[in-house]
VOGU-3710 file (C-alpha; in Angstrom, 3 decimals, decimal comma):
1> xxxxxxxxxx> -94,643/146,906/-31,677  -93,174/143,073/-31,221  -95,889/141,051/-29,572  -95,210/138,118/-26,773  -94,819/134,691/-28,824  -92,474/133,400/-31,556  -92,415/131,107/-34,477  -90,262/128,096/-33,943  -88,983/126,331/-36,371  -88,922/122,506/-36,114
11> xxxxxxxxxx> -92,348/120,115/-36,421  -94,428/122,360/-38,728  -94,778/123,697/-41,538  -92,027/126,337/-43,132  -93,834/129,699/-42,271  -93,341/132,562/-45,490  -94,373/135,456/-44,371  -95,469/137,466/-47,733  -95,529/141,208/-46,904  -95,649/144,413/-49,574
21> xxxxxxxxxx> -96,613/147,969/-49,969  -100,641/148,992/-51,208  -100,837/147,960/-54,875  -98,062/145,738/-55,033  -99,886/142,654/-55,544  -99,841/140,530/-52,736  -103,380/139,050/-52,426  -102,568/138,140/-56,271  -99,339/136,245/-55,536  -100,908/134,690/-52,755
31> xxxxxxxxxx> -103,478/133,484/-54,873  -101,395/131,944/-56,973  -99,592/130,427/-54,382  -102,506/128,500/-53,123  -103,181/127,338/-56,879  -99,630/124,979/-55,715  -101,916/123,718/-52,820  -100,156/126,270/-50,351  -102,173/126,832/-47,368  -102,330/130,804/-47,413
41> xxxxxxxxxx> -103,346/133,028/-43,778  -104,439/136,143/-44,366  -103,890/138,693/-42,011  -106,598/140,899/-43,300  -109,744/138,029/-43,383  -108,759/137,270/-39,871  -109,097/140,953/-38,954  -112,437/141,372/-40,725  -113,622/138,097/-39,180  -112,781/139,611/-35,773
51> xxxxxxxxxx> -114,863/142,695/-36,014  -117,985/141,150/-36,899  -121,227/142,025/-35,336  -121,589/141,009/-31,547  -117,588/140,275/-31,406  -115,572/141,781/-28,438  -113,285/143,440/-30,563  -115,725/145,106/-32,336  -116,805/146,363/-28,662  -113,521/147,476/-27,611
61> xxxxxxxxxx> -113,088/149,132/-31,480  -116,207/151,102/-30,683  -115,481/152,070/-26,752  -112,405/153,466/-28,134  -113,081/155,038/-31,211  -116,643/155,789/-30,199  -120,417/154,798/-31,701  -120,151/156,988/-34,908  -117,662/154,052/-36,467  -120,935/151,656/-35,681
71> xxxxxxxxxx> -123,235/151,285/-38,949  -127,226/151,065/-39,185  -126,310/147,282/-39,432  -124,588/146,650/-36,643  -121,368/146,171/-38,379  -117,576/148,338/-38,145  -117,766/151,657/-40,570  -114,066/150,017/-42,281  -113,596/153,159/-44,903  -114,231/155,767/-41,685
81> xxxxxxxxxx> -112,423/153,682/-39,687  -109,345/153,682/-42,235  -109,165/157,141/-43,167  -108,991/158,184/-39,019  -106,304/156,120/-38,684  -103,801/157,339/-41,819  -103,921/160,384/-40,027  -103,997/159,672/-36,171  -100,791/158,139/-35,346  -102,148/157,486/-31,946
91> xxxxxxxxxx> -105,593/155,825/-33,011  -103,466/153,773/-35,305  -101,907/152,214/-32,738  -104,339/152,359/-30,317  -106,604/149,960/-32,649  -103,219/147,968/-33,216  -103,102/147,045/-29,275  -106,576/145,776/-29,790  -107,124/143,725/-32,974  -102,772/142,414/-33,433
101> xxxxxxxxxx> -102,683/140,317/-30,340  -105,814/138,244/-31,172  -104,559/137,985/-35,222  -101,582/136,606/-33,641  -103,212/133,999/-31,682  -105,113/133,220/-34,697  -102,222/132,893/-36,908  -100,343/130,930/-34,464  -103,324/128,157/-34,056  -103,862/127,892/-38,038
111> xxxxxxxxxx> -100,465/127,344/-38,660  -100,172/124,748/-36,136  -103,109/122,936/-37,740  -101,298/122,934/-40,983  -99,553/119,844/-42,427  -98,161/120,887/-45,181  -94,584/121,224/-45,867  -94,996/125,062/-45,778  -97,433/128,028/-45,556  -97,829/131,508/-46,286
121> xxxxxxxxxx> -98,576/134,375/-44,128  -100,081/137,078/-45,788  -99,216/140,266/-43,320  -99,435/143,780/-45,165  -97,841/145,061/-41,770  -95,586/142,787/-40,924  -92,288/144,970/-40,915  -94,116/147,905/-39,313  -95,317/145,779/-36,650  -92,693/143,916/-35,653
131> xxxxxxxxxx> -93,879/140,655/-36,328  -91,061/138,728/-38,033  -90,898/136,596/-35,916  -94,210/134,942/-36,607  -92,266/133,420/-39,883  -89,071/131,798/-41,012  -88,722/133,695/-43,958  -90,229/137,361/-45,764  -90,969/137,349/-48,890  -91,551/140,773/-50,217
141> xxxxxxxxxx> -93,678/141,756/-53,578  -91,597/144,665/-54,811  -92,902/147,438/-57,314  -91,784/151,022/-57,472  -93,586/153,639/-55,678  -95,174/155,176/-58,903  -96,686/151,663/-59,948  -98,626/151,388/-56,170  -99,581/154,594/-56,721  -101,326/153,921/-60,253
151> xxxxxxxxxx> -102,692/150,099/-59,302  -103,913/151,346/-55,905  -106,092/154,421/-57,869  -106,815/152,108/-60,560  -108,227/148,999/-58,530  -109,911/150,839/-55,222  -110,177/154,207/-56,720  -108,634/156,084/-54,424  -107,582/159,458/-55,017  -103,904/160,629/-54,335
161> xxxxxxxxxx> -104,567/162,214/-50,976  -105,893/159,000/-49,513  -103,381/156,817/-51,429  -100,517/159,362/-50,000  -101,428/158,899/-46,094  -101,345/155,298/-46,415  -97,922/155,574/-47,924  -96,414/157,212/-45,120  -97,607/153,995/-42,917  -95,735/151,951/-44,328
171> xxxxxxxxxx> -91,904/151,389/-44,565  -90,101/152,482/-47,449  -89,022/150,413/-50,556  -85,558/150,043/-49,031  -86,475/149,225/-46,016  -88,586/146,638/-47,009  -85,795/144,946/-49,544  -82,963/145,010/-46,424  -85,524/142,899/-44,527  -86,392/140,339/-47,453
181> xxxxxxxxxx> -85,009/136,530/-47,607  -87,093/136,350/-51,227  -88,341/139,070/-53,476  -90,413/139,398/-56,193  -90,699/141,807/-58,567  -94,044/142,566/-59,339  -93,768/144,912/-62,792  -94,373/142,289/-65,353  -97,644/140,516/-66,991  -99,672/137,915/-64,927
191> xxxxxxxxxx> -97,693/134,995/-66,764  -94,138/136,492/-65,439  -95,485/136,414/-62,024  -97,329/133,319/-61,923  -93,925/131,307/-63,525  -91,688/133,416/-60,357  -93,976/131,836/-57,979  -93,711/128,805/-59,740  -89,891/128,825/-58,953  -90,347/130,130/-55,102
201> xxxxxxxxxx> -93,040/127,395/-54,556  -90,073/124,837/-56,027  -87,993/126,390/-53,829  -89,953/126,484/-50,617  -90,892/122,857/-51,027  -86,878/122,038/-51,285  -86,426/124,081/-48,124  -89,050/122,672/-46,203  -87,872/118,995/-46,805  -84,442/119,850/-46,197
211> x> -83,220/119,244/-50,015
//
């Protein structure tokens, strides 16, 4: 669902918005983004930040959802949380309506603190929510279907039938390529991907100047 609010380019950094599906790799190419110096905003921290104990989101995550999502410790029940909402279309986006708006604001006040010549924003969602408009460009980390399917069991072992539902929220491969200005193809070793960022960083610092 597009939200009010749109990236402008001009004074500012170059926004990248880096989007994939589960287990493609994007927290590691972001990481080796910011080994360049790249300032990298995470969707996800900034969601986690705003569900902390005491927050109003967490409040309004709770009226909605109700107090069995609330842990002995005050804090958000995340993995009870997550498996409602792969199967409850209409939770999904209920808890959308309350925790996107206030990501956005934060995104959009980080990035104009930012003063370097570009920045990535790390949005897992970004296609399904229609928030393109946050960046300037969308880089997408691209692996085939069966490779999330093995890295996502492998590194959060998850069994198919949770990996499966969290699938079908997100947009398919093709989709996902048709909306890309950059891609990168995430099926190689660590040194293959760290030399293609390499070459997008060279690139994004050549756009962002204007050369």
């Amino acid at each position: 669902m597009p939200l009010p609010g749109k990236h402008t380019s001009g004074p500012g950094p170059l926004v990248i918005g880096l989007t994939g599906g589960i287990g493609s790799g994007k927290s590691v190419c972001a990481a080796l983004f910011s080994t360049h110096g790249v300032p990298v905003i995470d969707a996800d921290e900034l969601a986690h930040a705003l569900v902390a104990p005491g927050t109003p989101a967490l409040a309004d995550i709770i009226a909605a959802f109700g107090p069995e999502y609330l842990g002995a410790d005050g804090r958000l029940d995340r993995d009870k949380l997550r498996r409602r909402i792969f199967t409850d279309v209409a939770g999904r986006h209920r808890l959308e309506t309350i925790l996107h708006p206030l990501i956005r604001i934060n995104i959009n006040e980080l990035i104009e603190n930012i003063s370097a010549p570009y920045c990535l924003v790390s949005i897992p969602l970004l296609l399904e929510t229609g928030q393109t408009d946050l960046v300037d460009r969308i880089l997408v980390i691209d692996v085939p279907e069966s490779l999330q399917i093995s890295r996502a069991a492998a590194r959060d072992r998850l069994p198919m039938n949770t990996i499966r539902p969290i699938l079908e929220t997100q947009v398919d491969r093709a989709t996902r390529l048709a909306a890309a200005d950059d891609v990168i193809n995430n099926t190689g070793s660590l040194d293959e991907l760290a030399k293609k960022v390499q070459a997008l960083h060279e690139t994004y610092l050549a756009l962002s100047t204007g050369n």
